[in-house]
N, C-alpha and C positions, 0 to 999 in steps of 0.2 A: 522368196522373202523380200528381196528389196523391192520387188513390182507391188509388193502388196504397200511397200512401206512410202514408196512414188504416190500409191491411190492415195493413202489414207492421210498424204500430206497435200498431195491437188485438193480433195475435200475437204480440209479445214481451211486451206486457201482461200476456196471458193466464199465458204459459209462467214468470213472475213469481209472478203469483199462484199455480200451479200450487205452485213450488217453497218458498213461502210457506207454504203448507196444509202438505206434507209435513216442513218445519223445524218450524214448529210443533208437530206430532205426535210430533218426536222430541226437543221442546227439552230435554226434564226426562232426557232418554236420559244415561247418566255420562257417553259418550263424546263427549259434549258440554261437559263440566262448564266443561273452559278458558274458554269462547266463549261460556256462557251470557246474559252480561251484555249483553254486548256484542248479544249475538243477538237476545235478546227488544226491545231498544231496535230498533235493525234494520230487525227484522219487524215491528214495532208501526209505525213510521213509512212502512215501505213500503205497508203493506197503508192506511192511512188515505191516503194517495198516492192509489195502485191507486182507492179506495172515490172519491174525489173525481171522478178523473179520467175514472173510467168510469161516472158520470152524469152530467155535460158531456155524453159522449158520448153516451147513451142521447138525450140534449134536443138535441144537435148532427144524428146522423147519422138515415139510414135504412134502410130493409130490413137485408141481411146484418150492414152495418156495427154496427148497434145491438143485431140478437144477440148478435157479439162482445163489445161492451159490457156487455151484460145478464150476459154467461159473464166477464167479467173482474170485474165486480159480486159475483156468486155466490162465487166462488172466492177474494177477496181479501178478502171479508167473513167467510169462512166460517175463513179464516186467522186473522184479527183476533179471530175469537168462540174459535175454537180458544185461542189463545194467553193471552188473555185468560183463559177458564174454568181453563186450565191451572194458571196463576198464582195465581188465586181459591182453586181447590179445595188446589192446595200450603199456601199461605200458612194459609186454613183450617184445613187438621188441623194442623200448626203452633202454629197458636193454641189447638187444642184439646189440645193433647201437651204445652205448659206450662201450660193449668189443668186438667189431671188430680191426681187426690187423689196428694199427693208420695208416701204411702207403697205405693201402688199404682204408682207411675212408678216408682220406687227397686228394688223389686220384680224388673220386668221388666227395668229399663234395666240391669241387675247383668249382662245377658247379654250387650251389648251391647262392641265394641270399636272407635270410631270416629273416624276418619283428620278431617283441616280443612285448613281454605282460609282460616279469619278465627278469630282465638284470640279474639275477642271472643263471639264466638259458640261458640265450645267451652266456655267459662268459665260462660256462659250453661246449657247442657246439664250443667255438673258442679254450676250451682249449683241446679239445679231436681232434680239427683238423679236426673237421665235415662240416665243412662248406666253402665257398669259400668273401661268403660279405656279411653285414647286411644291413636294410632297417630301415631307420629312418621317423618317422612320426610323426605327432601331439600328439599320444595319448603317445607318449616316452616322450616330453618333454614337458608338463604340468609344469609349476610355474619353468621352470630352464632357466637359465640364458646363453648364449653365454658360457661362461666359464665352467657350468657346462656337456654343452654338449661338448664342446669340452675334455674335462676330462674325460669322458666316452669312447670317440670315443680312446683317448690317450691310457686308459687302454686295451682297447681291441685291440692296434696295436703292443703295448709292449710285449703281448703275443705271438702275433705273431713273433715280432723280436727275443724274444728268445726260437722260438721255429726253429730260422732260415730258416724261409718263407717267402715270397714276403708278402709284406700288401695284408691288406682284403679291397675289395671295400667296400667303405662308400656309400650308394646310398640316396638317396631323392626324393621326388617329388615336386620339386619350380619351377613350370611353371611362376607363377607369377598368376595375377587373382582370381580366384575361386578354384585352386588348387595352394595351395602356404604353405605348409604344415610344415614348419618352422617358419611363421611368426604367432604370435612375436616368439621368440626375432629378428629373421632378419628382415630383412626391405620388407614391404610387397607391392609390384609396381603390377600396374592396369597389363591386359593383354597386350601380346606382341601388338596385333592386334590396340592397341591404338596409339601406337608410334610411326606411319606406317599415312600416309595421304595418301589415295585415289585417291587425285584430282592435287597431285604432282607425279613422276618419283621418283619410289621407291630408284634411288641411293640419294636422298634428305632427304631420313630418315636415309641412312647407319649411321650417325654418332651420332643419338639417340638412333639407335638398338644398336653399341656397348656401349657406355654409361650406356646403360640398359643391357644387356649381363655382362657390368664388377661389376655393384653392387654385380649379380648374381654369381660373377667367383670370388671376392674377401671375399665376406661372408662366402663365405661354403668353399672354401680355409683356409679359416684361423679360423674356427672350425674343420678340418679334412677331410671334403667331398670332395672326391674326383670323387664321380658319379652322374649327376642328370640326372634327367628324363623328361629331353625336350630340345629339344623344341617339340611340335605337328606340324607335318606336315602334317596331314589328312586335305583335302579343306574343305574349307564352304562350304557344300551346301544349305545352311537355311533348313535343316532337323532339325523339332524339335516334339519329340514324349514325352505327359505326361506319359508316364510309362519309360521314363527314367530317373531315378534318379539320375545315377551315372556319364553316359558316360558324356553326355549335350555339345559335342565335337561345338556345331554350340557356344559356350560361351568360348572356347578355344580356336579355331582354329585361325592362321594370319589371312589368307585369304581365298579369294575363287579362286585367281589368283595364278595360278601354281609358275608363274617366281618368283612372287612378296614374295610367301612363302618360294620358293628354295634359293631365297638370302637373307631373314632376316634369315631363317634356319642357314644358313651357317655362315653369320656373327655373328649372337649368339653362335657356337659351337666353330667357330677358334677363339674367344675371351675367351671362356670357357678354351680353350686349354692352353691359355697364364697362365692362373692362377695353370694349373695342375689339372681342373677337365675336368674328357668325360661329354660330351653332350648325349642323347638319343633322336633318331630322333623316333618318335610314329605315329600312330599304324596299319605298316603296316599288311596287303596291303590296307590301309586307310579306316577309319570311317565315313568319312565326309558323305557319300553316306548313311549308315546301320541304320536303325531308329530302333536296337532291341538293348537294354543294354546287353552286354555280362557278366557285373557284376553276372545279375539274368536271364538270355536265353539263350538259342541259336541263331544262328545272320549267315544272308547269304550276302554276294556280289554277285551278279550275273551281273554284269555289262561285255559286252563284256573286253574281252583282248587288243585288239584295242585301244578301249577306254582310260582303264588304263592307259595304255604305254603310250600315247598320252596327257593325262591331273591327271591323278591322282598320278604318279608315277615321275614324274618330277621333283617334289620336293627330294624325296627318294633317287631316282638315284643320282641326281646332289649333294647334301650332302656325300654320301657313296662314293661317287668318288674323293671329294677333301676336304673330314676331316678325323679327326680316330671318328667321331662318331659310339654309339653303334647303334644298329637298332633295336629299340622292336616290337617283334610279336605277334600282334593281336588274338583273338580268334572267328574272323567270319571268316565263310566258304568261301574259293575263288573258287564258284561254278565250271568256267572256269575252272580247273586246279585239283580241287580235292572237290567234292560234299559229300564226308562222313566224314574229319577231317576237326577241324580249325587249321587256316594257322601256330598256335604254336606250332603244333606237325605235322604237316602235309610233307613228306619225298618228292611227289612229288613237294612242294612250294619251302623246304628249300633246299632239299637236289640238288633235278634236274635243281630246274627255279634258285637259287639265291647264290648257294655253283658249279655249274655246267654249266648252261648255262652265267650267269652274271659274273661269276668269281671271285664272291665279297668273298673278305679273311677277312672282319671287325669282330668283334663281334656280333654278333646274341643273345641277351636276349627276352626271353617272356615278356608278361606280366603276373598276379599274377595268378597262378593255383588253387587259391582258389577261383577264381570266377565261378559260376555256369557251364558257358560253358565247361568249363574243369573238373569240379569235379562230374556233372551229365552230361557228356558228355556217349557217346557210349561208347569210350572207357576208362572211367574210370580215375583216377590221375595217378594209378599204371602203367599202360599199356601209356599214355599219356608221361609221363616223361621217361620212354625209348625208344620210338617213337621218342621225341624230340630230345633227346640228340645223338641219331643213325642217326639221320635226317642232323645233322649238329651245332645245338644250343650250343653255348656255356655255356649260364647259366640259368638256371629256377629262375624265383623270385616267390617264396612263401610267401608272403605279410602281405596277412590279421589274418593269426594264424599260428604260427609256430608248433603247433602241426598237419600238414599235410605234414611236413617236416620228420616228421617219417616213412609214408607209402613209400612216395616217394623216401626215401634213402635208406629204405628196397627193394624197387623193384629192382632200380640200383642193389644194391649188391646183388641180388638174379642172376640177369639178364650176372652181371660181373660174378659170381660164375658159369653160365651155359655157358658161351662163348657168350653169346646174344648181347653183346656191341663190336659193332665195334671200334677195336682198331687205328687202323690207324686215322678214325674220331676223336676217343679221345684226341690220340697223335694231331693228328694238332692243336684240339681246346686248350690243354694245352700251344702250342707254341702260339697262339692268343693272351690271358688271359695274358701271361708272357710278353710279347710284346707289348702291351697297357698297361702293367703296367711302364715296363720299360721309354714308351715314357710320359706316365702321370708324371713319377717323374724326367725326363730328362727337 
């Protein structure tokens, strides 16, 4: 009986250790970001458990029973080194990303657009000149008030003014809707898609759409925001898939009429303008069609090009041509065009079809690199964010943890440090970014 009660407690030992190794592995993963803390504390004391308990046993048992020991040994250690090295090598480039020469971090971090969990540490990032704009969301301002974000947003532009730099974009996500990510304290308005009648000529709403555009341009105006992120211009196409949790664009989107989306688009962003915030037209080269959440998959268009051009891109074009809207990049594959990257790092989308063939000089931002697409993509965040930024991109938004904001500024300036980054590219995208600042506070 107790032999049996030796096995049956080596084998949940093990299956410990087991599940130890592979948290480890994934601690630094975003979709861990909540639980990180908490995590590594955790596993750091499990696995010192595990490492005790199972040489006892190795000095206690024999035969079988002490291979198990030696295999709960192995694998609880190998957790512990894991976790450990992980932490090390993090906190390391860390270290090395605030003593990089400021005018070479100032540089690169201009590209950068990045989301927090501790303003102490954002404040940190604006004061070393690492960064180019923060991302504000719900889980920032919990119980605060108009004033108090605004005071926030103050503090972090102040630094900026005396460190004699252009402001940092303030970005948001206030479509309105289901994604309306400041409200409260702002004022929370149904989706655009509502404001809009069907069964009239879309110039019959124009003057609800801006009515509703200027709530949106005078709120976030007058707490500091000076970037949000919409409108969505991806059509409806009543695509609606239960394992998407996140995108659920068929619950966003204006419409499924091209015309009818290109002109509320529009009028929402040149009303945007009036206040001094950019608009973000989302998520080309459009979602409306892609029933796979790029949050948590992989995701393809493979819709002819024809097509596109012809109905899905409508909207896109017509905006990019007569606003200074920004244009955020999606992360499904534009089969058509390039079948191994998505279209946010992707060099023949940005660089050839839309920096190249379209002519288009606007602003080019991703969307958040912490979403699976890109962070278990082929090629990786590291390799991904110099791709993008070589590509043509002006800024990466790194959203959901700012600790992925370290690999990826490491790669930059590894990539800078090796000649890997196209300069001339750089140079223009800084003239971009200066240029849309300019006109934002003009």
């Amino acid at each position: 009986m107790q032999a049996v009660y030796h096995l049956s407690w080596n084998i949940v030992q093990l299956l410990v250790a087991l599940a130890i190794l592979l948290v480890a592995n994934y601690l630094r993963s975003p979709f861990l970001a909540n639980l990180r803390f908490w995590l590594f504390w955790l596993v750091l004391g499990l696995s010192l458990s595990l490492i005790i308990s199972a040489v006892i046993g190795i000095k206690k048992h024999r035969s079988w029973l002490k291979t198990l020991s030696i295999l709960v040994l192995v694998f609880a250690f190998a957790g512990f080194s894991s976790i450990l090295g992980t932490e090390a090598k993090f906190h390391l480039v860390k270290h090395q990303i605030f003593s990089t020469d400021a005018n070479r971090l100032e540089k690169l971090g201009n590209h950068f657009i990045v989301g927090y969990r501790d303003f102490e540490g954002l404040k940190r990032l604006v004061e070393h000149r690492a960064i180019g704009g923060v991302f504000i969301t719900a889980r920032n301002i919990k119980e605060q008030s108009k004033t108090d974000i605004q005071q926030q947003i103050i503090t972090l532009q102040e630094i900026r003014q005396q460190q004699g730099l252009s402001p940092l974009w303030i970005a948001v996500d206030q479509e309105g809707g289901i994604v309306s990510r400041l409200s409260p304290p702002l004022t929370k308005l149904p989706p655009l898609a509502t404001i809009i009648s069907e069964e009239q000529q879309i110039e019959q709403s124009k003057a609800a759409v801006i009515k509703y555009a200027r709530v949106h341009g005078q709120e976030l105006s007058e707490i500091g925001v000076n970037l949000n992120f919409a409108p969505v211009v991806d059509l409806n196409k009543g695509v609606v898939n239960p394992q998407d949790k996140f995108s659920q664009i068929y619950r966003r989107a204006i419409s499924g009429d091209q015309e009818v989306v290109a002109k509320v688009a529009l009028w929402y962003c040149q009303t945007l303008e009036e206040y001094g915030v950019k608009c973000t037209i989302k998520h080309f080269p459009g979602l409306g069609r892609v029933d796979t959440d790029t949050h948590i998959d992989h995701a393809e268009l493979d819709t002819p090009l024809s097509e596109l051009i012809a109905d899905d891109w409508v909207p896109f074009r017509q905006v990019m041509n007569n606003s200074q809207a920004f244009t955020m990049l999606g992360h499904a594959k534009l089969m058509a065009v390039d079948d191994q990257n998505p279209v946010s790092f992707s060099s023949a989308v940005i660089g050839d079809m839309i920096r190249k063939s379209w002519q288009h000089n606007g602003v080019l931002i991703t969307d958040d690199f912490c979403m699976q697409a890109v962070y278990r993509s082929k090629a990786g965040l590291a390799a991904a964010t110099i791709e993008a930024i070589n590509a043509g991109v002006d800024l990466v938004l790194i959203a959901f943890t700012q600790d992925l904001y370290y690999p990826a500024m490491d790669a930059l300036l590894k990539a800078d440090k090796a000649g890997i980054l196209d300069q001339v590219v750089l140079d223009n995208s800084y003239q971009r970014l200066e240029q849309a600042k300019i006109i934002s506070r003009g």
